[in-house]
N, C-alpha and C positions, 0 to 999 in steps of 0.2 A: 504494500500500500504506500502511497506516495504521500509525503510531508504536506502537501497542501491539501490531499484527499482525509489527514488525523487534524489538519486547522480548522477543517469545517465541522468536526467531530464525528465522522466516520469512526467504525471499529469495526476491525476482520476475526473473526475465532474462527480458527482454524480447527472444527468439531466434528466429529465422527457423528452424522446422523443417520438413525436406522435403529435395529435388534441384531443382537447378538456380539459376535465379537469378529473384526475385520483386521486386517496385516497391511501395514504401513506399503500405501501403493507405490506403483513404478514411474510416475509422472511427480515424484517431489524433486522440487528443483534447488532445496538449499540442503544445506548438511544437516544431517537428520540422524547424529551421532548420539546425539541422549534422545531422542522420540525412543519410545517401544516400540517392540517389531510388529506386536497385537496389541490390541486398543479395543476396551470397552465403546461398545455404538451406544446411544441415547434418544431418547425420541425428543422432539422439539419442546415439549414442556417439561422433562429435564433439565434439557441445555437452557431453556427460561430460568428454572429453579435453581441451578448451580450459578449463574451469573447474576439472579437477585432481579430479572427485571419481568416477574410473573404479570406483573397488572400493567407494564407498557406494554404497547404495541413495537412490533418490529418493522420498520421501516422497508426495509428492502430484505430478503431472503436470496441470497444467490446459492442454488445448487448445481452442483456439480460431480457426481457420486459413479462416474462410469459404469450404467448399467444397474444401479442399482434405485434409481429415483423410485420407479411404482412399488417398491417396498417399503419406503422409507414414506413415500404421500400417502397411503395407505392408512398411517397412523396420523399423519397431520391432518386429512380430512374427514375422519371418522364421525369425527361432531361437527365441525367448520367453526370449532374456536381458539384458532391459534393466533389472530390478532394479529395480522402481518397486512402490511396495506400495498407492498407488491412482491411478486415471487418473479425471479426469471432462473430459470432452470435448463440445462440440457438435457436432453429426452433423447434417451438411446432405444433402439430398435430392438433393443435385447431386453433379458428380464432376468437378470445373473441369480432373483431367488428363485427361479424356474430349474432344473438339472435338463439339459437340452439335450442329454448324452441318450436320458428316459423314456423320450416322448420321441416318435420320430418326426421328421423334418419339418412337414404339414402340423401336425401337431401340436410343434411347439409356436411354428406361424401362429394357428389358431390361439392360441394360448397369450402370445403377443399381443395379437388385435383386441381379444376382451378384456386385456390389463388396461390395453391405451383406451379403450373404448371407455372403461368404469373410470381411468384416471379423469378426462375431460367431463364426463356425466358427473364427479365429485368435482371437481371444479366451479363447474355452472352454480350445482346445488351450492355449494358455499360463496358465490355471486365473486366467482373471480371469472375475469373477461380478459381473451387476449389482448391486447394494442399492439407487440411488436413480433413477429415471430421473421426465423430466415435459416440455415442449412448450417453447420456446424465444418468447416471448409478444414478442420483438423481432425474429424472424424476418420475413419480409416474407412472407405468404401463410402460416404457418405450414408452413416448409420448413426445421423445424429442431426437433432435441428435445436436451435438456441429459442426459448418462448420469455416471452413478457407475459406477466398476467396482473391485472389492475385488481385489489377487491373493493369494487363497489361499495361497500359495507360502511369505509370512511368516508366516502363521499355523498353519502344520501342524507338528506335532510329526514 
């Protein structure tokens, strides 16, 4: 994060969201000499409860979780009250809590489409609306698109 992105009082946490326990991925770009190699995941009202800020709203939620997002939104939209007033996320074409080795090919296709299908269907219900979406041009095979989502919710009278 950049010196004038902490002036304006930004803050990055750098948090494992999801269940269960995850291994220090392959795309960290600094020395990760004292990180653990596994790491406790937390779901979003955790990560609220450990940082103290349960009764603010989160301003921007940026995800990023390679594959792992409709696991991880799953828990965030179960009720639609995690108080975030925008989300942009990358949304991979995979569903890494699915075992694809299990299901054959068609299968776990199927399997994909009804995750992204419920992910968007909980979206709406919790009155979050796209405004920005586009391709993810670092994806490998273009298996990824970057979304904005606005929640209405702060904005209604």
């Amino acid at each position: 994060m950049t010196e004038k992105a902490k002036s304006y009082g930004a803050q990055f946490h750098p948090l494992g969201l999801g269940r269960g326990v995850a291994q220090r991925g392959i795309w960290t770009q600094t020395d990760t000499s004292d990180v653990a190699a596994e790491y406790e995941l937390k779901s979003l009202q955790e990560i609220k409860r450990s940082l103290a800020i349960l009764d603010r709203p989160i301003d921007i939620l940026k995800v990023d979780i390679e594959g792992y997002e409709l696991q991880a939104f799953d828990d965030i939209l179960a009720k639609c009250d995690a108080n975030v007033r925008e989300v942009q996320v990358e949304l991979h074409w995979v569903d890494r809590s699915v075992d694809k080795h299990s299901l054959s090919k068609d299968a776990h296709h199927a399997s994909i489409e009804r995750r992204l299908q419920s992910f968007f269907k909980s979206m709406r219900a919790c009155n979050f609306y796209i405004y920005n979406k586009e391709l993810s041009y670092f994806a490998q095979g273009w298996k990824a698109v970057e979304l904005c989502f606005v929640n209405m919710s702060h904005f209604l009278l």
